[in-house]
C-alpha positions in Angstrom: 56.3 -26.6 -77.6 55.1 -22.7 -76.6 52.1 -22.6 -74.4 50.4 -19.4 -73.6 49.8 -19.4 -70.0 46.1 -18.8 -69.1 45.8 -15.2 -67.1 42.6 -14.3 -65.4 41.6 -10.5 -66.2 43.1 -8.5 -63.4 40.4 -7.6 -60.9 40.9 -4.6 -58.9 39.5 -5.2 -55.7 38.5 -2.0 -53.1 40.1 -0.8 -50.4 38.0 -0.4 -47.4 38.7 1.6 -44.1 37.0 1.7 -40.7 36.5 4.6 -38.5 34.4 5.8 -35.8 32.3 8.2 -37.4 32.0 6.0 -40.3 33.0 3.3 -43.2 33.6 3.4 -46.7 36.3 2.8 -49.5 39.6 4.6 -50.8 38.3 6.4 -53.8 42.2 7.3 -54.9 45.2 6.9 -53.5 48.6 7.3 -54.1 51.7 6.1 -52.8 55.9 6.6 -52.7 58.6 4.2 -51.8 61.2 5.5 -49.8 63.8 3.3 -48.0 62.2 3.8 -44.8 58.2 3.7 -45.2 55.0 4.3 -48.2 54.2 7.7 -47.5 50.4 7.3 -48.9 47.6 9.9 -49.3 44.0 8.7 -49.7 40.7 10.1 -50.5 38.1 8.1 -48.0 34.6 8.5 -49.3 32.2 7.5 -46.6 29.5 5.2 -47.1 28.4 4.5 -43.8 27.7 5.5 -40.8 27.6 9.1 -39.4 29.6 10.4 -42.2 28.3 8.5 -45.1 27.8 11.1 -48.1 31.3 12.8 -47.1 34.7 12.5 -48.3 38.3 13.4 -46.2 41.9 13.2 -46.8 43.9 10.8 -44.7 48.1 11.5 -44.7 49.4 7.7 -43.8 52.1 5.7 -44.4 52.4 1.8 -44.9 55.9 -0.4 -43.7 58.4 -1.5 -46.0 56.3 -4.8 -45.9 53.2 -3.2 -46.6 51.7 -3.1 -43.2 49.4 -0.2 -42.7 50.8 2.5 -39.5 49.2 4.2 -37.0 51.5 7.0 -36.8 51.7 10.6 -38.2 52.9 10.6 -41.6 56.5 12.1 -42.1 57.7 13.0 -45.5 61.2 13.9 -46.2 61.5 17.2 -48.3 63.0 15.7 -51.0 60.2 13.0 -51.3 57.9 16.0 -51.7 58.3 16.2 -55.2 58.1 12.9 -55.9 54.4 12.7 -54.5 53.5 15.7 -55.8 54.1 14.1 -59.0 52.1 10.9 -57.9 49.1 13.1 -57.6 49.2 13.9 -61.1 47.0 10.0 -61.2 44.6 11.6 -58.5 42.8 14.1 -60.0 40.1 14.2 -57.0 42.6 14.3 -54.5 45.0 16.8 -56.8 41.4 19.1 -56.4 41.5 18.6 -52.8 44.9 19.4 -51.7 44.9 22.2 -54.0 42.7 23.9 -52.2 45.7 23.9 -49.1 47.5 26.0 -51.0 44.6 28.2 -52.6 44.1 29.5 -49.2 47.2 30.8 -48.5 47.4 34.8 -48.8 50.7 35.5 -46.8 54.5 34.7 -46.9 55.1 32.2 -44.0 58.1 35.0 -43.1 55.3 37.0 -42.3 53.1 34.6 -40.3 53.4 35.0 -36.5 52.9 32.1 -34.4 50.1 32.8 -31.2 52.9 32.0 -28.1 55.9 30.9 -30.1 57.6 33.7 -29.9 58.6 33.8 -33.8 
């Protein structure tokens, strides 16, 4: 006998975040696998708190187990193109971090670094 297994619609719950200047949910993110770590970009939007009304871009990364990290975000070059293209399903956050790029008038040969010495 075939039975047709019951399936509940898929909810999609939020994903919330806590900060000190306020609280709110991921409004996009997206997210690569690499062997190492999720590099992960979100879009916060506020809705609490000092901040509420205001959105910002947080560069994090998740374990291979999906544990969330508290450490800088380090993406290897040839990942780059790989999120890039994971953007393309983030078209507030594709606005966002195209506006990085937008403000860029030189050629980083010609940029000179305050006490580097480059």
């Amino acid at each position: 006998m075939n039975r047709r297994r019951k399936t509940r619609p898929e909810q999609r719950t939020e994903k919330t975040f806590s900060l000190h200047w306020g609280s709110g949910i991921i409004e996009e993110e997206v997210q690569i696998a690499t062997p190492y770590h999720v590099p992960t970009i979100q879009l916060l939007k506020y809705t609490a708190g000092p901040a509420a009304g205001r959105r910002s871009v947080r560069f994090c990364h998740y374990d291979t187990h999906g544990r969330f990290q508290r450490s800088p975000l380090i993406v290897d070059e040839k990942d780059i193109e790989a999120l890039a293209a994971a953007l393309m399903k983030a078209p507030r956050l594709r606005m966002i971090l195209a506006m990085l790029g937008s403000r860029v008038s030189l050629p980083l040969r010609s940029v000179r670094y305050r006490n580097s010495g480059v």
